[in-house]
C-alpha positions as CSV (number, residue, x, y, z in Angstrom):
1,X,48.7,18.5,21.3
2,X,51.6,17.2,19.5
3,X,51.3,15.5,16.2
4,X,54.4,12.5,16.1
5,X,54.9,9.7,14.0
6,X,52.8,6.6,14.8
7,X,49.7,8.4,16.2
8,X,46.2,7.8,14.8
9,X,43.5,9.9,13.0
10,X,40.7,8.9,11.9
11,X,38.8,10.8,9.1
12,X,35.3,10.7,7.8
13,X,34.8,11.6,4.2
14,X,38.0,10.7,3.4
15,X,37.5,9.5,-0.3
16,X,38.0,13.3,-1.3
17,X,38.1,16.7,-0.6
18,X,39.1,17.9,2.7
19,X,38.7,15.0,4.0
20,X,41.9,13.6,1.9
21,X,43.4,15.9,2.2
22,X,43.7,16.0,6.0
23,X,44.7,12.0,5.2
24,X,47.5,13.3,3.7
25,X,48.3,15.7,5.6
26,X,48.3,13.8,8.9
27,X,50.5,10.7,6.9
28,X,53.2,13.5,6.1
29,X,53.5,13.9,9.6
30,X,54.0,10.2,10.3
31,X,50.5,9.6,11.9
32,X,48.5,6.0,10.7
33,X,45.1,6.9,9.1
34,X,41.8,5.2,9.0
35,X,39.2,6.3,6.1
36,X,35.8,6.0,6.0
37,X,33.7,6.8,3.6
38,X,30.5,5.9,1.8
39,X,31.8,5.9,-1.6
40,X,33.4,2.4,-1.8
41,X,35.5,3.3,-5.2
42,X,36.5,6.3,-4.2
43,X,37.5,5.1,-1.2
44,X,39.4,2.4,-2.2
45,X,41.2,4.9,-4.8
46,X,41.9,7.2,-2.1
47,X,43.5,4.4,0.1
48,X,45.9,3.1,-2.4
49,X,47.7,6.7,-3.4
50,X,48.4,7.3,0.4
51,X,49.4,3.7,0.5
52,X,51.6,4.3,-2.6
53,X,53.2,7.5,-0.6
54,X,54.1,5.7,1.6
55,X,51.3,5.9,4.8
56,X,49.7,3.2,6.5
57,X,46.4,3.3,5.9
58,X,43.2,1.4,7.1
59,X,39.8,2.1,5.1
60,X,36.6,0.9,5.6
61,X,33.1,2.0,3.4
62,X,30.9,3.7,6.2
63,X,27.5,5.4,6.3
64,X,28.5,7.8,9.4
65,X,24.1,8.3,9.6
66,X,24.1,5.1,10.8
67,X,25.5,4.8,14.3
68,X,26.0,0.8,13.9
69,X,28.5,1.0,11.0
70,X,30.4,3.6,12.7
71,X,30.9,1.7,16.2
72,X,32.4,-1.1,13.4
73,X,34.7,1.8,12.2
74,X,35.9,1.9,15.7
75,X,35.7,-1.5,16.6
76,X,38.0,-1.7,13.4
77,X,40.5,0.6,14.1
78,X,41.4,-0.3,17.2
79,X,41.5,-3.7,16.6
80,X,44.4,-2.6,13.5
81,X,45.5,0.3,15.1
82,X,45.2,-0.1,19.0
83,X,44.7,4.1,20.0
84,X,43.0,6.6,18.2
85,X,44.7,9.8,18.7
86,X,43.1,12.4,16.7
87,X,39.4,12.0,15.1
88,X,37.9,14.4,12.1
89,X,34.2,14.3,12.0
90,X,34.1,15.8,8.9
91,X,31.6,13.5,6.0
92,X,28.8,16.0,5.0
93,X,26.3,16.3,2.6
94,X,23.6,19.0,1.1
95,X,19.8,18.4,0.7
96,X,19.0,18.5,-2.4
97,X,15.9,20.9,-0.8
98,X,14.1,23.4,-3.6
99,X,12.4,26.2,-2.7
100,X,10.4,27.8,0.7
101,X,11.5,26.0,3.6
102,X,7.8,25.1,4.1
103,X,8.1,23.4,0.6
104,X,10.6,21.4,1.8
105,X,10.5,17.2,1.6
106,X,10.9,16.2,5.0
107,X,13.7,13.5,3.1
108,X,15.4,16.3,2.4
109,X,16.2,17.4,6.3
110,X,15.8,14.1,7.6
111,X,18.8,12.6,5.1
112,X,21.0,16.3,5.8
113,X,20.7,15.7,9.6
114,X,21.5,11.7,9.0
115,X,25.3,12.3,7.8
116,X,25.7,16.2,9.0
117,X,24.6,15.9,12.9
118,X,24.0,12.6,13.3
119,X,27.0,11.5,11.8
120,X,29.3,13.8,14.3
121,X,27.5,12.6,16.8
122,X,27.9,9.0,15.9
123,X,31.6,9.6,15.4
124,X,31.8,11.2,19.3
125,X,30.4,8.7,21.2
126,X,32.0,5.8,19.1
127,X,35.4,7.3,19.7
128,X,35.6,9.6,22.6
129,X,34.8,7.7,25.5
130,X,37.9,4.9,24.5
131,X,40.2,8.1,23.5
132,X,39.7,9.1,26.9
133,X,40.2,5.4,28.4
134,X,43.8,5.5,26.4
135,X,45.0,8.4,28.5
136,X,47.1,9.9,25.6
137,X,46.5,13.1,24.3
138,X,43.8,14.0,21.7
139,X,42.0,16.1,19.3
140,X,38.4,16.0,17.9
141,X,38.0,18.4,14.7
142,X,34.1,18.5,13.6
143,X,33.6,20.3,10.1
144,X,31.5,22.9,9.9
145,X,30.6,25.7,7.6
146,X,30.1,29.7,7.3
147,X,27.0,29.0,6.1
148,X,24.8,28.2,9.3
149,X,28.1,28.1,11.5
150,X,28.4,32.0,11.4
151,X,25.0,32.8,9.8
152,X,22.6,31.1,7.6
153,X,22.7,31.3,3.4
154,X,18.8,31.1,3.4
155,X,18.8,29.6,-0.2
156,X,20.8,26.1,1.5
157,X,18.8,26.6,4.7
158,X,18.9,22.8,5.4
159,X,22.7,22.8,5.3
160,X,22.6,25.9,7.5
161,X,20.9,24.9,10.2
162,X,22.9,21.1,10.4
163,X,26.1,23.2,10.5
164,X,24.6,25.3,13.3
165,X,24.2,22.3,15.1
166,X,27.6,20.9,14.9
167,X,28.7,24.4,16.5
168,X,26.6,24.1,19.6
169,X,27.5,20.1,19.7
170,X,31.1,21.1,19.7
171,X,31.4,23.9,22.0
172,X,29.4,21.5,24.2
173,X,32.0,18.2,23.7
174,X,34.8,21.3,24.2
175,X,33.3,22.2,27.9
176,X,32.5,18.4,28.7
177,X,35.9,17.3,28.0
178,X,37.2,20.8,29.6
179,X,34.4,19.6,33.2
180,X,36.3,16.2,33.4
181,X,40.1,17.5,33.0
182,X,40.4,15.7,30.1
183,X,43.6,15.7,27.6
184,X,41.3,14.9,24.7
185,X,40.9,18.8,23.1
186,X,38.1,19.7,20.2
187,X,37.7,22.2,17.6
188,X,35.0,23.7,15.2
189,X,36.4,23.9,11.7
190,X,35.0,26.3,9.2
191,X,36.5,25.2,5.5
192,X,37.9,28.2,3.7
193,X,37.4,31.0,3.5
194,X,36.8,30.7,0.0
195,X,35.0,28.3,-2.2
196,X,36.2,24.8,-2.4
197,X,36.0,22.4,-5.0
198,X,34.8,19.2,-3.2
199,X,32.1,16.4,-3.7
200,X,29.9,18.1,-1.7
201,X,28.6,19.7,-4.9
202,X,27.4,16.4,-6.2
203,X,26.6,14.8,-3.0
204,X,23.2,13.4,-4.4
205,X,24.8,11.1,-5.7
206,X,25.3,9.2,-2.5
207,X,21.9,9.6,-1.2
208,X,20.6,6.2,0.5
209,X,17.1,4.9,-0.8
210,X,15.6,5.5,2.4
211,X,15.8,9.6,2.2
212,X,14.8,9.4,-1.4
213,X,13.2,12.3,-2.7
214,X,9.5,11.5,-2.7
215,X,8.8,14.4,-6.2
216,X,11.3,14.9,-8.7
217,X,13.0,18.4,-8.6
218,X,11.8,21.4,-10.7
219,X,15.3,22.3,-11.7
220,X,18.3,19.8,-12.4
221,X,21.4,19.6,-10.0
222,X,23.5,22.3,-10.5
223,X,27.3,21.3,-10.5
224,X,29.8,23.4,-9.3
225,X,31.2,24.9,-12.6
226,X,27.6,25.7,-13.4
227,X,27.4,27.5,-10.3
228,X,30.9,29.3,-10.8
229,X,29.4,30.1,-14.2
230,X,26.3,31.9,-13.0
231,X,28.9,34.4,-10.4
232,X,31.1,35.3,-12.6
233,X,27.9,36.0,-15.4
234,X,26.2,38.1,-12.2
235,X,30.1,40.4,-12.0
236,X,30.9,38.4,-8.6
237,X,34.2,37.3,-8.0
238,X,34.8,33.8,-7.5
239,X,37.7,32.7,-5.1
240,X,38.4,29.1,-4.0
241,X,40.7,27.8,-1.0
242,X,42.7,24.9,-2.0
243,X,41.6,21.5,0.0
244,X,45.3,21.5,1.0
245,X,45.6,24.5,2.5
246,X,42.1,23.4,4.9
247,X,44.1,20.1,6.0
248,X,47.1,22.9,7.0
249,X,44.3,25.1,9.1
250,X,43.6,22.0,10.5
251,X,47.2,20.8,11.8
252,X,47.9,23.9,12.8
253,X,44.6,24.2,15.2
254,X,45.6,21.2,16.4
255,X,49.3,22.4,17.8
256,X,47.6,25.2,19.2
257,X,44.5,23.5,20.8
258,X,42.6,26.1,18.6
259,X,39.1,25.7,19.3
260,X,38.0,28.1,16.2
261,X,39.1,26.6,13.6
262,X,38.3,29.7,11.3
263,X,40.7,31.4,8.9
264,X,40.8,35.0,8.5
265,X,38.5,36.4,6.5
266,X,36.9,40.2,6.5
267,X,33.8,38.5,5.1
268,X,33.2,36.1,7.6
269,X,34.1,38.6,10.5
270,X,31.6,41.1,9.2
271,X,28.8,38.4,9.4
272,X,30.1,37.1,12.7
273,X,30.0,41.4,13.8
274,X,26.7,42.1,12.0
275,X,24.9,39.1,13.7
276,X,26.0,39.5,17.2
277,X,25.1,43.0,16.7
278,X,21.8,42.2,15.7
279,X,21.3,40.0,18.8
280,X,22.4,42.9,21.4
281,X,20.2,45.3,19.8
282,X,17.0,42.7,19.7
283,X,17.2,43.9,15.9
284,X,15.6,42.0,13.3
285,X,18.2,40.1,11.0
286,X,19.2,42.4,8.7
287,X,22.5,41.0,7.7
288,X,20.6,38.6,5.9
289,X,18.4,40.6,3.7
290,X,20.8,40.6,0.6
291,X,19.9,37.2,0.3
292,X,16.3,37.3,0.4
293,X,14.8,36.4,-2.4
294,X,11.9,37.8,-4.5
């Protein structure tokens, strides 16, 4: 697909991170952009500087787990923006889950599969089926993660297993769109391949009332410098991938109807070797015993 001036993207989670950054990204290449967001500030924030560079911009406060208020989001663009041309299903959130998975609130999977599958989902069949009615070109980009996407971190396993799903969801939107000839194209992304410094972090502090934790936690939040803090104190190296160059990954997989989304990494290529080996030998999961815990 080519990316030209006057085209239309739509982002979720677009009040920071990645998700602005693929805003700005797009807007340097011309295109109009819609945000959406839950965090109205943010939002609004994120709206003016790309305004103040220069792009067009539509935003509208959105909570992707619920399907109405993204149908609005479309209902919304179209109305400003008449075509949709590419679409970034990329708002995410962690649980906020402690301990064994069988300790686990339900809260805590029911509000990560809310925004993390739901939300993509909500974002497909709100968009798709009029990209596909416009006849133009296309490209749906749904955010995954290494964690869950190539193999699960067992300590996030909530997270894991909601990134899984977008996989599987995608590759199945990739061989729908491929069964009706379609020029609408789709792509996995996997952030990275280092560490990023996003709100995802702190993402607790968006959770809706009606996921609310139902027990207060046994240990505080840990932010992301706290988190840095503890690596570095264990003697691990700690690399992060500037948002910027994701939203690069992103244009680029775009232009080359890349369906993998995923940036070289030995790491993430050992997991990705270690796991399908695993499943040809009928071998029990060892790639995953380093992070077992006691």
């Amino acid at each position: 697909m080519r990316l030209e001036s006057g085209q239309v993207a739509v982002i979720t989670g677009a009040a920071g991170g990645i998700g602005l950054a693929m805003a700005r990204r797009f807007a340097a290449e011309g295109l109009r952009v819609a945000l959406a967001d839950v965090e109205e500030g943010a939002l609004r924030k994120a709206a003016d500087e790309l305004g103040a560079e220069g792009a067009e911009v539509l935003a509208r406060t959105v909570d992707v787990g619920d399907r109405e208020s993204v149908v609005s989001l479309a209902d919304a663009v179209y109305e400003a923006f008449g075509a949709v041309h590419v679409l970034c299903n990329n708002a995410g959130v962690g649980s906020g889950a402690e301990g064994r998975m069988w300790e686990h609130e339900p809260n805590d999977w029911k509000w990560a599969f809310s925004v993390n599958v739901w939300g993509v989902f909500h974002g497909i069949q709100a968009f798709v089926p009029r990209m596909l009615a416009g006849g133009a070109p296309g490209h749906v980009v749904n955010t995954s993660s290494g964690d869950g996407g190539i193999a699960p971190l067992p300590t996030a396993s909530v997270y894991a297993v909601t990134k899984a799903a977008v996989v599987t969801m995608t590759e199945s939107l990739y061989a729908h769109l491929k069964a009706e000839g379609a020029s609408v194209g789709a792509s996995v992304l996997f952030p990275g391949p280092h560490m990023l410094r996003t709100g995802l972090w702190e993402s607790h502090r968006n959770r809706p009332e009606r996921y609310a934790k139902q027990r207060p936690r046994r240990t505080p939040y840990r932010t992301l410098e706290q988190y840095e803090s503890a690596l570095r104190a264990a003697g691990q190296e700690v690399l992060f991938t500037p948002v910027e160059e994701v939203a690069e990954h992103v244009v680029d997989g775009i232009r080359a109807d890349r369906f993998w989304m995923l940036p070289a990494s030995e790491h993430s290529d050992r997991q990705i070797r270690a796991r399908a080996q695993s499943m040809l030998d009928r071998a029990n999961p060892a790639y995953l015993e380093r992070f077992i815990l006691d």
